[in-house]
C-alpha positions as CSV (number, residue, x, y, z in Angstrom):
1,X,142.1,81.3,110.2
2,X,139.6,83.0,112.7
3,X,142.1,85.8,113.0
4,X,141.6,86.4,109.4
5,X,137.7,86.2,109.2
6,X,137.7,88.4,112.1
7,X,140.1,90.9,110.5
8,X,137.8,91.0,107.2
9,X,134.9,91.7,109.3
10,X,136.6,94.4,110.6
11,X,137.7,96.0,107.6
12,X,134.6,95.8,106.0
13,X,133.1,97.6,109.3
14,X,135.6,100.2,109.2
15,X,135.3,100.9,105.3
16,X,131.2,101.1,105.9
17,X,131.5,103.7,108.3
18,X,133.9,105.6,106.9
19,X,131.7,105.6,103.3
20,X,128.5,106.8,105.8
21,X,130.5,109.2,107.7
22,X,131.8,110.9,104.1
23,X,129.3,112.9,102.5
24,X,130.4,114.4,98.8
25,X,128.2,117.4,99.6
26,X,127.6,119.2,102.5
27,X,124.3,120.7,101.8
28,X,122.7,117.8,100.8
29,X,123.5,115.9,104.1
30,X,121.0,113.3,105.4
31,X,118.5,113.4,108.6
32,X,120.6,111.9,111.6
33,X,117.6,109.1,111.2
34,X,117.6,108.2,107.8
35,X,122.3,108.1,108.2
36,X,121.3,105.4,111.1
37,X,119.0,103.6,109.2
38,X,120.8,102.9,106.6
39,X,124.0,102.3,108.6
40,X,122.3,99.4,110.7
41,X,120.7,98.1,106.9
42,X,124.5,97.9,106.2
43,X,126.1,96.8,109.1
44,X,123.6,93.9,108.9
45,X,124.1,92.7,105.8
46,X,127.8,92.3,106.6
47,X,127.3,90.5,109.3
48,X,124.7,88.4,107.8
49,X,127.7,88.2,104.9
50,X,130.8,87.7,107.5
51,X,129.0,84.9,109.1
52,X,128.0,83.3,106.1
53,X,131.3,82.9,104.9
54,X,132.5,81.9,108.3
55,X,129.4,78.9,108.3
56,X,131.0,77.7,105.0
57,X,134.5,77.9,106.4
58,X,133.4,75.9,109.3
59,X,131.9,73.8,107.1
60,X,134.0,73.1,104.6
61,X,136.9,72.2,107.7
62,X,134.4,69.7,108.9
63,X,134.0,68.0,105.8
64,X,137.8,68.0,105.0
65,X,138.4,66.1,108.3
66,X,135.5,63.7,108.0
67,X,133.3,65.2,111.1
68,X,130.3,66.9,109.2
69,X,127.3,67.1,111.6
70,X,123.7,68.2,110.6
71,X,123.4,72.6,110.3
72,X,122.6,73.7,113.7
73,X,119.5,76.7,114.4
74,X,122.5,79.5,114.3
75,X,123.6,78.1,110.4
76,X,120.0,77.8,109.0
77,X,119.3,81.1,109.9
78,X,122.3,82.4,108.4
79,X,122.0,80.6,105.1
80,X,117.7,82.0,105.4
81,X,118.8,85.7,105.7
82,X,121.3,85.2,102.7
83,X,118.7,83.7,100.7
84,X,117.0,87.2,101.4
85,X,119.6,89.1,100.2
């Protein structure tokens, strides 16, 4: 299961950079800035997303085998930021 969660991530990293590093014209091509900007904006939000899902999945596993526990700091802030998006 964590192999899979961490192959998502992955894809999803690889697919983000590849969609900044393509630019449909190249005239109109961003300040080096502003292309790092919005490719930390977008890395973030799919980590804030990958560990989301893997929070629930942990979650979910715990609650299936009867050994829930109360959200620790790491989960709270998690389900904050998503909130946020």
């Amino acid at each position: 299961m964590l192999l899979l969660i961490l192959t998502a991530g992955f894809a999803l990293l690889a697919i983000a950079v590849a969609a900044l590093l393509k630019s449909k014209d190249p005239q109109r091509r961003r300040s080096s800035v502003g292309a790092k900007i919005r490719l930390a904006k977008i890395l973030a939000m799919a980590l804030v997303g990958w560990l989301y899902v893997m929070f629930n999945l942990k979650r979910n596993i715990a609650q299936i085998d009867g050994t829930e526990t109360a959200p620790g700091f790491w989960e709270r802030s998690v389900r904050y930021l998503q909130s946020l998006f």
